[in-house]
N, C-alpha and C positions, 0 to 999 in steps of 0.2 A: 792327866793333869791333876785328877785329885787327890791320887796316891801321894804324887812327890812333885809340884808342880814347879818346885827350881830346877829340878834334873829334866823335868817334862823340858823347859824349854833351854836349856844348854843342849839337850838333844835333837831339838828342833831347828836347833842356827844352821846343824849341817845340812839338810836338804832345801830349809829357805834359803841358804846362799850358794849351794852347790859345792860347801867344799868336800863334799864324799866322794865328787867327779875329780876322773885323774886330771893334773894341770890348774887344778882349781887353786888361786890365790887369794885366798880370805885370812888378813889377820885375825889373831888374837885378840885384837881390840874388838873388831868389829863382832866377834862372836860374843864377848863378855858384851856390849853395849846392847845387842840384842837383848841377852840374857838377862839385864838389868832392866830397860826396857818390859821384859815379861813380869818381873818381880815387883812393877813399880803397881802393874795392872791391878784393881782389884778383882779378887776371885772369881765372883759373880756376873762382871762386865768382861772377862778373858773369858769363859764358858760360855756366856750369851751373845761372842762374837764370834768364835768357833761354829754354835748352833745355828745362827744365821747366816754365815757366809756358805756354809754348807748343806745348809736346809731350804732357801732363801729360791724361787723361782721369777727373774727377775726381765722376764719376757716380754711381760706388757710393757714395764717402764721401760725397756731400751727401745721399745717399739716410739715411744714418746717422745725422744729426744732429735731437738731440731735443729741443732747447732753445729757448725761442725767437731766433729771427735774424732779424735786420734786414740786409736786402741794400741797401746805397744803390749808386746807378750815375748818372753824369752820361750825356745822351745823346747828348753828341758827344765820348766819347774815343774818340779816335783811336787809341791804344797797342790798348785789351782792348774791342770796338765793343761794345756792349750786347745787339746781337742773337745773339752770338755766346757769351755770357755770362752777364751779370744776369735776363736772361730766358729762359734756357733753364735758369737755376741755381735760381730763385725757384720753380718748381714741384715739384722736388727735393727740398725743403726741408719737412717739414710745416709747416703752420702759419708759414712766413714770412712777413714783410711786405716789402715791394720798394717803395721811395721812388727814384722818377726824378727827376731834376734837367735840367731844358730846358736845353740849351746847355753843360752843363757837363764841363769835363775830365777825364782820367784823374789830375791834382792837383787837384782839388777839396778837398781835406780840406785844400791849403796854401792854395788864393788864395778861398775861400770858408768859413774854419774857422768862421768865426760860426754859417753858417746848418748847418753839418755837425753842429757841437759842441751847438747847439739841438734839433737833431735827435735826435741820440743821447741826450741827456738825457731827450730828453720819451717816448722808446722803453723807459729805464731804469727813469721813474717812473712808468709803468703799469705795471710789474709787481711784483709781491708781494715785499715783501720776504726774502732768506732767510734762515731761521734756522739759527743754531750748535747 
């Protein structure tokens, strides 16, 4: 990223959105709007989120959380792999639910928002509503 960090992330659309997997349908837009998106970051806030998502042991705090959560994870990103992650984070969690996605990438929530967005809703309306 610090050599050429516009080519850094035009080269990084493809394994966040999986389209190096054969069948993968990711436009053109969506890889330029990534790539803008990267360009918009500045330097030092794209590096020091890099360093911390991947530096970042975030063990105690999921031990902490009391709410219900919904962990989704595609099972071929490639960016955050799932074994290393969503399932080692979902037992952390009391009472989480962990929705896997066959095949899908670490943009799933851009090139699959339908079934993301169905999801999330139908996780919203099982639970109770809350009161003011």
């Amino acid at each position: 990223m610090l050599g050429d960090r516009s080519q850094f992330f035009k080269d990084l659309a493809a394994p966040f959105f999986g389209s190096n997997r054969p069948g993968a349908k990711v436009s053109q837009g969506v890889a330029d709007a990534f790539w803008l998106q990267g360009m918009q970051t500045g330097l030092p806030a794209a590096f020091e989120c890099i360093r911390a998502f991947s530096e970042t042991d975030f063990t105690e705090d999921l031990k902490k959380i009391d709410v219900p959560t919904l962990i989704l994870h595609g099972d071929d990103d490639q960016m955050v792999p799932i074994g290393a992650s969503a399932l080692l984070a979902a037992p952390l969690v009391a009472g989480s639910t962990l929705k896997v996605y066959p095949g899908l990438s670490h943009g799933m929530c851009t090139t699959h928002k339908d079934l993301i967005n169905a999801d999330l809703l139908a996780f919203i309306e099982q639970r109770e509503p809350s009161t003011v």
